[in-house]
C-alpha positions in Angstrom: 9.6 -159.4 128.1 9.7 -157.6 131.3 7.2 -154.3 132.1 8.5 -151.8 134.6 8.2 -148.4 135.9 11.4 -147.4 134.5 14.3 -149.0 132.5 17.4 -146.6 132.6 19.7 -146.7 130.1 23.1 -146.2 130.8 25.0 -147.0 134.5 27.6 -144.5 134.7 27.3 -142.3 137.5 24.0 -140.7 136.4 22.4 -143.9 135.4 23.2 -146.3 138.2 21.8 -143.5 141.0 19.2 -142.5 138.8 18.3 -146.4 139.2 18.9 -146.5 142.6 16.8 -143.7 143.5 13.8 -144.6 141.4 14.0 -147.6 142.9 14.0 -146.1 146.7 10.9 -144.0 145.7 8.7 -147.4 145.5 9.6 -147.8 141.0 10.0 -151.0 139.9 13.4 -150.2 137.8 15.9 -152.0 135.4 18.9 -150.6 134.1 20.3 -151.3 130.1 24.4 -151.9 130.6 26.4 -153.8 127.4 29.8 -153.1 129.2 30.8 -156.5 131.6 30.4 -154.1 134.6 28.3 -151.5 136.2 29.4 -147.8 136.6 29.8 -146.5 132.9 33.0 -144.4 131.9 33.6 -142.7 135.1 34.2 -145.9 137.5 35.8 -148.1 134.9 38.0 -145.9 132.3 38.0 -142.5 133.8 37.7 -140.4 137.0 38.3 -143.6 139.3 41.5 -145.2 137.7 43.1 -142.0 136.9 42.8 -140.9 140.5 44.5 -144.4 141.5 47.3 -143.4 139.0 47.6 -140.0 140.8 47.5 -140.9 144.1 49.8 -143.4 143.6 52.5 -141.2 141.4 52.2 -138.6 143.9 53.2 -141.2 146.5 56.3 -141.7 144.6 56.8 -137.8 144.0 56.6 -137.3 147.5 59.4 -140.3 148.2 61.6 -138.6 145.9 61.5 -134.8 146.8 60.0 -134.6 150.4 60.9 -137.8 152.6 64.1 -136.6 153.1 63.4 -133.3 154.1 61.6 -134.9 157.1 64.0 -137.8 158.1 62.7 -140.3 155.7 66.2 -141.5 154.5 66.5 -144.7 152.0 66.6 -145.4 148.5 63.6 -143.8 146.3 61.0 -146.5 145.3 61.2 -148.3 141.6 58.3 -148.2 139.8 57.1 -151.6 139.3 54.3 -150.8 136.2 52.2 -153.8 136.0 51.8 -153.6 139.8 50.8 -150.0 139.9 48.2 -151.5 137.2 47.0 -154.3 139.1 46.4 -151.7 142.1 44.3 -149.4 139.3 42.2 -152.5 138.4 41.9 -153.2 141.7 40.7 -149.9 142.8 38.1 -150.4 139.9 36.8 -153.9 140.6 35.9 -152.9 144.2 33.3 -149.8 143.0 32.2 -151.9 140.5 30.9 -154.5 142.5 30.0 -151.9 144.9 27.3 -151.0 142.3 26.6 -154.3 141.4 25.7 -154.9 145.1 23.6 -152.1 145.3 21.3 -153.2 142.3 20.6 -156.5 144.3 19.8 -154.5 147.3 18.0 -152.1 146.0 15.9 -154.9 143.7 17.3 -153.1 140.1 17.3 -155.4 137.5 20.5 -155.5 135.3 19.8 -155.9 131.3 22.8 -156.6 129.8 23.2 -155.9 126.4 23.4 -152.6 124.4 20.1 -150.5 124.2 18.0 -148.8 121.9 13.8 -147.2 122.0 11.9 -148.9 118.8 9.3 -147.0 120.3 7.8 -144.9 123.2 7.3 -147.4 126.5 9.8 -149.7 124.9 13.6 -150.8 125.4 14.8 -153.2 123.2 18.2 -154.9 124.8 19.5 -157.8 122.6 16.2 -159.6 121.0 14.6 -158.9 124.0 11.8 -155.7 124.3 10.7 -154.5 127.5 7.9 -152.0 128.2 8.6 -149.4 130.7 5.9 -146.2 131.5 9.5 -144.7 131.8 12.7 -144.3 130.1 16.0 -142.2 131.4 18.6 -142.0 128.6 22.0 -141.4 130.6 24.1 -142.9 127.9 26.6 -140.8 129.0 29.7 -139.2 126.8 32.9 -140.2 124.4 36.3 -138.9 123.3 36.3 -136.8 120.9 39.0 -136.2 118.5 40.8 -134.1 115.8 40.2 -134.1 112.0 44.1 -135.6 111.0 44.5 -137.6 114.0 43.2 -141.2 114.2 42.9 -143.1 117.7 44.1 -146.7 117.7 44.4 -146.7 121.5 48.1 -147.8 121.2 50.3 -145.0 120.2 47.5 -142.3 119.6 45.0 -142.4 122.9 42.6 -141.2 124.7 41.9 -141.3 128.4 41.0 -144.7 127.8 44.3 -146.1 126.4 46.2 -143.8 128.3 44.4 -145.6 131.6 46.4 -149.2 130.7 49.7 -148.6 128.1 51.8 -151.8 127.9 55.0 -149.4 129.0 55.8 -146.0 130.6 56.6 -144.2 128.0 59.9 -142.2 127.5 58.2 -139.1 125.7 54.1 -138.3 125.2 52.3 -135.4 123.8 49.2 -134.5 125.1 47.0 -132.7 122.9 44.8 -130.0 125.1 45.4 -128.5 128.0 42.3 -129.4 129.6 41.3 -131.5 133.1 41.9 -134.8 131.4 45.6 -133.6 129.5 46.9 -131.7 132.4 45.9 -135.0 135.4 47.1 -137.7 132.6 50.1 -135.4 131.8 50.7 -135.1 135.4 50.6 -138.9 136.5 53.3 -139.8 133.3 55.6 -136.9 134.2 55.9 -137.7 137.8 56.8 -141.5 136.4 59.3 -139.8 134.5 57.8 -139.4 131.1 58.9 -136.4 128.9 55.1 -134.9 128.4 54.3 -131.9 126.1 51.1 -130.1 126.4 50.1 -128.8 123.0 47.0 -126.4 123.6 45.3 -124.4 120.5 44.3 -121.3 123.3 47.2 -119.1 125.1 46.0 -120.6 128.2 45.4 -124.1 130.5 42.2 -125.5 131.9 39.5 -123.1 129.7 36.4 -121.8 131.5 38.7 -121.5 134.7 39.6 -118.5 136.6 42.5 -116.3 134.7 44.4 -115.8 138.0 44.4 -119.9 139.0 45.3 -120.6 134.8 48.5 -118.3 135.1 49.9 -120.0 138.6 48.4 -123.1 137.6 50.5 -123.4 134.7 53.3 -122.2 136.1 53.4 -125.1 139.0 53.1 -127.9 136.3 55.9 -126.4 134.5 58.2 -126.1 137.5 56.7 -130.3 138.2 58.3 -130.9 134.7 55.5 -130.4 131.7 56.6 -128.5 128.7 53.6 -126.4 127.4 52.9 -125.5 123.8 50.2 -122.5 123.8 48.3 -121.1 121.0 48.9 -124.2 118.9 46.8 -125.6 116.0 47.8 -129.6 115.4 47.2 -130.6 111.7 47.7 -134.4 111.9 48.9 -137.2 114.1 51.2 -139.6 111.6 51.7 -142.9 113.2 55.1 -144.9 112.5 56.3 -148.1 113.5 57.7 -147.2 116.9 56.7 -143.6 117.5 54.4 -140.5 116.1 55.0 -137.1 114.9 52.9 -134.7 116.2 52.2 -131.6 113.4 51.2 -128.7 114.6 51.2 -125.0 113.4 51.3 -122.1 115.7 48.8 -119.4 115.4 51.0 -116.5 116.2 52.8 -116.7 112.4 51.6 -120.1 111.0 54.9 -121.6 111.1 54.8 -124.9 110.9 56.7 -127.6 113.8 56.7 -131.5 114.5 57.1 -133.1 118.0 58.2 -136.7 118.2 56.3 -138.9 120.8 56.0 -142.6 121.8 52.7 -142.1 122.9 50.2 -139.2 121.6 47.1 -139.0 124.2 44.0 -136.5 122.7 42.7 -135.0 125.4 40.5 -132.3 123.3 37.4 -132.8 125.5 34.0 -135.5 125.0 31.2 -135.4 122.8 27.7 -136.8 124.3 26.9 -140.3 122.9 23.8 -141.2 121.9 24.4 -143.8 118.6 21.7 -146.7 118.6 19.6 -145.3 120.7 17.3 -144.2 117.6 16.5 -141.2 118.9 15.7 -139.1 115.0 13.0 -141.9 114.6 11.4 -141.6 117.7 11.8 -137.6 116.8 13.6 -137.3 119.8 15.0 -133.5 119.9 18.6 -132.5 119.6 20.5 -129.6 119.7 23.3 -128.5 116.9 26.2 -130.1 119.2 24.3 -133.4 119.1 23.0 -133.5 122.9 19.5 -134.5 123.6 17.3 -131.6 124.3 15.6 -131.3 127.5 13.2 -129.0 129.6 13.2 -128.1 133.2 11.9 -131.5 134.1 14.6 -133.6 132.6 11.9 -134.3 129.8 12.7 -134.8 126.3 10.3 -133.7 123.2 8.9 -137.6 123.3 6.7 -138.1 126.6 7.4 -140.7 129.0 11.6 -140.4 127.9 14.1 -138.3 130.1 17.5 -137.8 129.5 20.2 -136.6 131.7 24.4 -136.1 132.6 26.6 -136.2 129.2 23.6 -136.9 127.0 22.7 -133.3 127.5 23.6 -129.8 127.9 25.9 -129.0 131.0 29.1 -129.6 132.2 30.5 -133.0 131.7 30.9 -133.8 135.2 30.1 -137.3 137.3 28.6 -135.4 140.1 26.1 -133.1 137.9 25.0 -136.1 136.4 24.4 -137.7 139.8 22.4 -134.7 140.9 20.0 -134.5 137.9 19.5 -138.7 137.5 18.2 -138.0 141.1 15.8 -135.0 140.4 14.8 -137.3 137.3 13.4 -140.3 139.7 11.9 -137.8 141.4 9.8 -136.3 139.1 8.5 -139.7 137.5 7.8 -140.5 141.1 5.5 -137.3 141.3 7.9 -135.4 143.5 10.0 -131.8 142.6 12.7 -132.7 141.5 15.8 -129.8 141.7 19.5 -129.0 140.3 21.3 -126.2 141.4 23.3 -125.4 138.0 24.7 -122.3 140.0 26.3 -124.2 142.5 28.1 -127.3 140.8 32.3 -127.5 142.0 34.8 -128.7 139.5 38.2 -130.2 140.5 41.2 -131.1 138.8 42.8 -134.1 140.6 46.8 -132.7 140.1 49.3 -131.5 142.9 47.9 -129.2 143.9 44.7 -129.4 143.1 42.1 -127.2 141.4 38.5 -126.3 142.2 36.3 -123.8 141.7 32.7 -123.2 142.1 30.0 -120.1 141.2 30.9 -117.4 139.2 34.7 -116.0 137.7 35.4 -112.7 137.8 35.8 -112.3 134.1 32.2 -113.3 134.1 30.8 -111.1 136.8 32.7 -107.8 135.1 30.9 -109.1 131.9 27.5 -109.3 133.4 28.5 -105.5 135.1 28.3 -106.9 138.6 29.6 -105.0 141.5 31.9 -107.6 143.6 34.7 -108.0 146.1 37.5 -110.5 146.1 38.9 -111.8 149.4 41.9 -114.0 148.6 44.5 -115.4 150.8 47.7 -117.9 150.2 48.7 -120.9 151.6 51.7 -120.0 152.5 50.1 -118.2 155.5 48.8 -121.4 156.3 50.4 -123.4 159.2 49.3 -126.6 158.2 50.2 -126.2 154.7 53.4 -125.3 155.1 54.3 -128.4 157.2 52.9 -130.8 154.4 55.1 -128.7 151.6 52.0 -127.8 150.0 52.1 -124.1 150.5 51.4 -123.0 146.6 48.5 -121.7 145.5 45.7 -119.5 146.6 41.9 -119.4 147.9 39.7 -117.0 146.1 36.6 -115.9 147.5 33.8 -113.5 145.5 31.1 -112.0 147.2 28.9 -109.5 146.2 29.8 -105.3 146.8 26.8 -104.4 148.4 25.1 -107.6 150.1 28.1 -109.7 150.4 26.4 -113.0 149.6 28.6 -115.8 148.2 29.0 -115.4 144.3 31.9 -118.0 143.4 35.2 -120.0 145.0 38.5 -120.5 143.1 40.9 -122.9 144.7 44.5 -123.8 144.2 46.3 -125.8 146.7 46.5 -128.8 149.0 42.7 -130.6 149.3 40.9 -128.5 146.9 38.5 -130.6 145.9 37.5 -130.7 149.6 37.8 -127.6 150.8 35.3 -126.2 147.4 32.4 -127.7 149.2 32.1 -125.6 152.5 31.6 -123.1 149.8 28.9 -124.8 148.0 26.9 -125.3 151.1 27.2 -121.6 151.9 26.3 -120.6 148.7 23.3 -123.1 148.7 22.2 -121.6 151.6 23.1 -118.0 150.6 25.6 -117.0 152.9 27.6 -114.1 153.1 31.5 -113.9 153.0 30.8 -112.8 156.8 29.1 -116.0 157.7 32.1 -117.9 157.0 34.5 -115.5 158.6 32.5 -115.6 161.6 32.7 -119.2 161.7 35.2 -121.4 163.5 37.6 -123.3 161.9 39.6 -125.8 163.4 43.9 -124.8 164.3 45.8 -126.2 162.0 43.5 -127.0 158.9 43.7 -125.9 155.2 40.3 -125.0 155.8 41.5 -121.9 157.9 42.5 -120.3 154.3 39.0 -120.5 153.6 38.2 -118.4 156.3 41.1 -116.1 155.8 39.9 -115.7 152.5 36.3 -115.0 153.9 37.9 -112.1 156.4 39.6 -110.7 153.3 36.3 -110.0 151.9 35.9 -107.8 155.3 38.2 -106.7 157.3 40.9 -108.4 156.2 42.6 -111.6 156.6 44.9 -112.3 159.7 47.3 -114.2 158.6 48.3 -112.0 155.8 
């Protein structure tokens, strides 16, 4: 038995820099990880293998519809499967050990096992208890699925399976149109795969801006995915070779069946928190089955925090980074802080997605006064060079003081390009200070900027 200032259980994303930080602010720290590697869902069955699998099917997407358009003449590349694989492993090994390094320089003891609280101050891993003054729960999040539709991780799948099928597979049905469905989808269409997007709304990505859901639907149909919209599935039947999706549509209850060789359920994650025995130690939770927390990370047990999927949020990597951080930092006696205004989202497709702050559905609900500076890339030198001139930047700024409300991105380098935003809305700029700012000839950036002189003046490019 082992005493410490904190054990952390969990070492996805919020758990391994919750560790890591603790440990940098003078805590004697351990972290609780059954898994045979550091870094939770995120590095080794999510957001790091699937953008291997993108980056390398838009590789091959670019070969096949681009290359020649810019003198690159010679036979398309085959896909060799189990080598794209081995690269996706690959990609995940070195992170992995990246972490593991970390923990030895950093002094953070790995527990390995599964963990659970017999009682406050104590982590029992294995038949081993440890007493911490501490505990963070960042147990992180699970697939969730359907009532009729049973996972087996071979035909029907979630991210997981979908991450490491035996095949490419001639036809697959994703269920949900959300960030997971629509990058999976994307990856297996551009390999060739017949996907079909069954969604239960009328529209992709929920949550997102309606003007990015419309043309962002539209650019995935024109890449080659089918789209059901406003489509209830009643079961998944599994047969030897194949499954039959059922489904009803809402519009007139009619009932349909899709055939599939692979059926990935991408209907969003449920926080997991099994084992932990949380109702004994009368740790709080809310009706959805997430731990309840105050503005200090604290649970309703002193000396236990929780943070990232455990809890209330979005489900993202980097929000669960931000608040495993501000955790450490209030055991260590310091303010920890969140900005839950200003967290970016991304969607890792071609082109991207990102968006940050408010929508404009939600600022005419809340009877805000706004202004919307938007500008496309097809203005956009750069862009138009790389064939990446669809899509948009949005910018929303406030009527009267013009202060930074929210950023919606579609188009080349999103997921970059969001975060000049953030930092302007962190600091509370106005559209104006990023008009007035220079931006580098030829950049995708400038359509940030264009998009800020919308909000004015007008754009110049436009």
């Amino acid at each position: 038995m082992a005493n410490y200032d904190v054990i952390v259980i969990g070492s996805g994303p919020g758990g391994y820099v919750a560790a890591i930080r603790c440990a940098q602010l003078g805590l004697k720290t351990a972290c609780v990880e059954g898994r045979e590697t550091l870094g939770g869902t995120c590095l080794n069955v999510g957001c790091i293998p699937s953008k291997a699998l993108l980056h390398a099917s838009h590789q091959l997407h670019e070969a096949e519809h681009n290359f020649a358009k810019m003198g690159l003449k010679g036979k398309s590349p085959s896909v060799d499967w189990k080598q794209m694989l081995s690269y996706k492993d690959d990609v995940i090994g070195q992170n992995t050990k990246g972490i593991e390094f970390l923990f030895k320089k950093n002094k953070i003891d790995w527990l390995k096992g599964w963990g659970s609280i017999p009682e406050k101050g104590k982590v029992k891993v294995g038949d081993e208890v440890h007493e911490a003054k501490n505990i963070i729960i960042a147990t992180g999040s699970e697939a969730s699925s359907l009532p009729g539709v049973e996972v087996d991780e071979k035909t029907v799948v979630t991210s997981t399976g979908a991450l490491d099928l035996p095949k490419i597979p001639k036809k697959m049905v994703v269920i949900g149109a959300g960030v997971i469905g629509l990058e999976l989808g994307s990856v297996y269409t551009r390999l060739g795969t017949e996907v079909t997007v069954v969604e239960f709304l009328d529209h992709v990505t929920p949550g997102m801006d309606s003007e990015v859901q419309k043309q962002f639907q539209r650019l995935l149909r024109k890449q080659g995915l089918d789209f059901i919209m406003g489509a209830a599935v009643q079961s998944v039947e599994t047969l030897k070779t194949k499954a039959k999706v059922n489904y009803k549509l809402r519009k007139d209850d009619s009932e349909h069946t899709l055939d599939a060789d692979v059926v990935l359920v991408a209907t969003g994650r449920k926080s997991y928190t099994d084992g932990l025995g949380l109702d004994a130690l009368g740790v709080k939770l809310s009706d959805r089955g997430q731990i309840v927390i105050d503005e200090g990370w604290h649970t309703s047990v002193e000396g236990i925090y929780a943070i990232g999927d455990a809890v209330a949020g979005p489900m993202l990597a980097h929000k669960a980074e931000d608040e495993g951080m501000a955790a450490a930092e209030v055991i260590a006696g310091k303010h920890g802080h969140v900005n839950y205004d200003v967290i970016p989202s991304v969607i890792y497709t071609h082109p991207e997605v990102a968006a940050v702050g408010k929508t404009e559905g939600q600022l005419k609900e809340a009877g805000r006064a706004y202004k919307v500076g938007k500008f496309s890339f097809m203005g956009n030198g750069r862009a138009k060079a790389n064939f990446a001139g669809d899509g948009f930047v949005k910018l929303l700024a406030d009527k009267e003081t013009d202060r930074v409300l929210g950023a919606h991105i579609i188009g080349p380098a999103a997921g970059e390009l969001i975060h000049e935003i953030c930092v302007a809305m962190e600091f509370g700029a106005a559209a104006e200070d990023i008009a007035l700012t220079c931006h580098a000839h030829p950049t995708y950036s400038e359509a940030v900027r264009e998009a800020a002189l919308a909000c004015g003046d007008g754009p110049i490019h436009s």
